[in-house]
C-alpha positions as YAML, in Angstrom:
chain: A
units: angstrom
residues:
- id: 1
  name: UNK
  ca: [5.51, 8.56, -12.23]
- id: 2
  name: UNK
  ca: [4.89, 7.84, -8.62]
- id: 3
  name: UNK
  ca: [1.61, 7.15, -7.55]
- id: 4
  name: UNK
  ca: [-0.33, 7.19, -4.00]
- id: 5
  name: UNK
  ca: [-2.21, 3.96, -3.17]
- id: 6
  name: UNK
  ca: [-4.34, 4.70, 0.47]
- id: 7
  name: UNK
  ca: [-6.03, 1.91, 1.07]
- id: 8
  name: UNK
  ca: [-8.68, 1.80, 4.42]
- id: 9
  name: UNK
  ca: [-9.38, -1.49, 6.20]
- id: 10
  name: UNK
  ca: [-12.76, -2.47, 6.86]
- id: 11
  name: UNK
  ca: [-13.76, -3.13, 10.15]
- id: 12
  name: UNK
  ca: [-13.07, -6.69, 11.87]
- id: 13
  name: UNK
  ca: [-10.05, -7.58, 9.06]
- id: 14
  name: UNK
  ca: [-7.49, -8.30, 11.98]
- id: 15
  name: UNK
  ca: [-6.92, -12.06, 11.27]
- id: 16
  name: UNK
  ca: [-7.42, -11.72, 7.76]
- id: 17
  name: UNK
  ca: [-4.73, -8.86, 7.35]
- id: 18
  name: UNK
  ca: [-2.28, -10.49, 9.72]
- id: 19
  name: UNK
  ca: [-2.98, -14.19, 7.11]
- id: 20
  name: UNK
  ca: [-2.79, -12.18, 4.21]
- id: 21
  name: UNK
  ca: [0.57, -10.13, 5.06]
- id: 22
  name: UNK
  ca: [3.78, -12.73, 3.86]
- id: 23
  name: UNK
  ca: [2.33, -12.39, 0.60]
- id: 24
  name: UNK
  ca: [1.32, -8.61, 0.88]
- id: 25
  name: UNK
  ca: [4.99, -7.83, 1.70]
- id: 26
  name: UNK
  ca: [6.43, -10.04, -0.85]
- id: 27
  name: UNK
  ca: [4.54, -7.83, -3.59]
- id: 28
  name: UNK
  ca: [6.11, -4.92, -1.63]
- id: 29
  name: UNK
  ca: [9.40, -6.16, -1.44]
- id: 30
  name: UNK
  ca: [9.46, -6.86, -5.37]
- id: 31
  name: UNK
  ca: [8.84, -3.46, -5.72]
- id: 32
  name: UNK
  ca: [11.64, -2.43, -3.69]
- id: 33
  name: UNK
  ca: [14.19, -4.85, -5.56]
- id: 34
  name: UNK
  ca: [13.00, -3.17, -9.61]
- id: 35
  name: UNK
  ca: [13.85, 0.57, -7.55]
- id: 36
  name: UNK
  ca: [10.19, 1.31, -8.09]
- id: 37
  name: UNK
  ca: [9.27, 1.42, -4.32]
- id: 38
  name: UNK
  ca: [9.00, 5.08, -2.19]
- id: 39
  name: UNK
  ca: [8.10, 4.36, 0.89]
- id: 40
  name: UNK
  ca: [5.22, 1.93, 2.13]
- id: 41
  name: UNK
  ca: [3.88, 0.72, 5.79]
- id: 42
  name: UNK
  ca: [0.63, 0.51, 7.27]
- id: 43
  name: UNK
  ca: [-1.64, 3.38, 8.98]
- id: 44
  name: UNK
  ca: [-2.16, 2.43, 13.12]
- id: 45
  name: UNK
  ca: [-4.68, 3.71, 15.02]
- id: 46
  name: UNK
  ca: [-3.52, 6.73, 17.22]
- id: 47
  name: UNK
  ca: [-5.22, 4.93, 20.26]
- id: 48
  name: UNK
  ca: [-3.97, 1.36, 19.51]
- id: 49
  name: UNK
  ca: [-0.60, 1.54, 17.41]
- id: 50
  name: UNK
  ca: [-1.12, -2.59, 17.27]
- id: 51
  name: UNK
  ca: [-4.50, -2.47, 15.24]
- id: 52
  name: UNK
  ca: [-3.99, -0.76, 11.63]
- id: 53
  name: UNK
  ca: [-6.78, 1.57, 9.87]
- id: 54
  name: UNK
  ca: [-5.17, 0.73, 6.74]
- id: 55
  name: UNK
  ca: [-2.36, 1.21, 4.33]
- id: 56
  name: UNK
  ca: [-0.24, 3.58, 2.06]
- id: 57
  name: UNK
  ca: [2.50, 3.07, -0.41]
- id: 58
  name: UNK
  ca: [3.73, 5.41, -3.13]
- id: 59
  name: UNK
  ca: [6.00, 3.89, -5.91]
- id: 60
  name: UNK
  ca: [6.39, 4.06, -9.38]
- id: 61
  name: UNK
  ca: [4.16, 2.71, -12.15]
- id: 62
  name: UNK
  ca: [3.92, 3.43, -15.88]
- id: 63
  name: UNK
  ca: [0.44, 4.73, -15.25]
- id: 64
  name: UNK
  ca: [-2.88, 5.34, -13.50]
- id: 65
  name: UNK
  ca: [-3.77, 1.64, -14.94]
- id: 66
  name: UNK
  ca: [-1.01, 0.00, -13.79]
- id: 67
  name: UNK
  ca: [-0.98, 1.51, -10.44]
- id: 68
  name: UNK
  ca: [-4.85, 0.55, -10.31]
- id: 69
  name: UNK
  ca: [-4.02, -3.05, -11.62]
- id: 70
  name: UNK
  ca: [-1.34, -3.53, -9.03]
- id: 71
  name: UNK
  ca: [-3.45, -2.30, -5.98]
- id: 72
  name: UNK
  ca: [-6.20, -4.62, -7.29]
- id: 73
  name: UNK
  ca: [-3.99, -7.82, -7.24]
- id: 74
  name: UNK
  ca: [-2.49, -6.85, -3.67]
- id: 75
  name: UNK
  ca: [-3.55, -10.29, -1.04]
- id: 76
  name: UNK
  ca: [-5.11, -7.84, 1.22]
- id: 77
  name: UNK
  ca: [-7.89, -7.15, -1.79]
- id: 78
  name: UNK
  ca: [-8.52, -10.51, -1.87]
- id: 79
  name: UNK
  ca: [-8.62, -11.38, 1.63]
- id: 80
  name: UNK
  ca: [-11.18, -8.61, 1.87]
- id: 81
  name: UNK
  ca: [-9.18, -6.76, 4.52]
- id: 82
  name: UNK
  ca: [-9.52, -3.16, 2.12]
- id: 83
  name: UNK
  ca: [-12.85, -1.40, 2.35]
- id: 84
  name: UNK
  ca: [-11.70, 1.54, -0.02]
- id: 85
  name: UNK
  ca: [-8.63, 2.01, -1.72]
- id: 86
  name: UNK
  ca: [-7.79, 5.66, -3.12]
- id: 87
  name: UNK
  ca: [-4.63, 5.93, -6.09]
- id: 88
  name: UNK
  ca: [-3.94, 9.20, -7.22]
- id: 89
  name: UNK
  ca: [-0.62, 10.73, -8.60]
- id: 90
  name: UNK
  ca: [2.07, 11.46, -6.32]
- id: 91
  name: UNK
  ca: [5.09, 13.92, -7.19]
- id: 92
  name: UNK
  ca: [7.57, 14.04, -4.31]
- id: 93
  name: UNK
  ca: [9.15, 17.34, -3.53]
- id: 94
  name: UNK
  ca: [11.16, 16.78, -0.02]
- id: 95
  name: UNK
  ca: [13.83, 15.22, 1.13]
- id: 96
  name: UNK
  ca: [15.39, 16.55, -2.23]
- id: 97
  name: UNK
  ca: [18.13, 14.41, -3.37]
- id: 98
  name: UNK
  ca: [16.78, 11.30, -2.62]
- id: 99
  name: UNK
  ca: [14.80, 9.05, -5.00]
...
């Protein structure tokens, strides 16, 4: 099942996102390789597309836990750049026909 991870940076996380990212998109990109990966990318401010409010991804995970235990581990949680990070089921609907 695909699941929704929304994840809001705190405030000030700038430098600490922008250390933490190689590693961030490597997780990403390991999704991507097992076919488990939907769509991800980060969430820019509408006034200033260079400083992000946060993140979303939506890929596939065996289950709530997994989703939650994959978010958890993500460098950005440990570099403190995520304030809150929401997970909830996602089912996609449109474009049909693709993954």
């Amino acid at each position: 099942m695909y699941y929704m991870i929304l994840a809001t940076d705190a405030d000030g996380v700038k430098e600490a996102r922008a250390a933490a990212r190689p590693a961030h998109l490597a997780r990403l990109q390991a999704l991507q390789d097992e076919g488990r990966l939907l769509i991800a990318g980060p969430t820019p401010f509408p006034e200033d597309e260079t400083t992000m409010s946060g993140s979303l991804v939506v890929a596939d995970f065996d289950s709530l836990d997994a989703a939650e235990a994959w978010a958890g581990a993500d460098p950005y949680v440990d570099a403190g750049v995520y304030e809150e990070v929401l997970i909830r089921p996602f089912k996609k609907v449109f474009p049909q026909g693709v993954a």
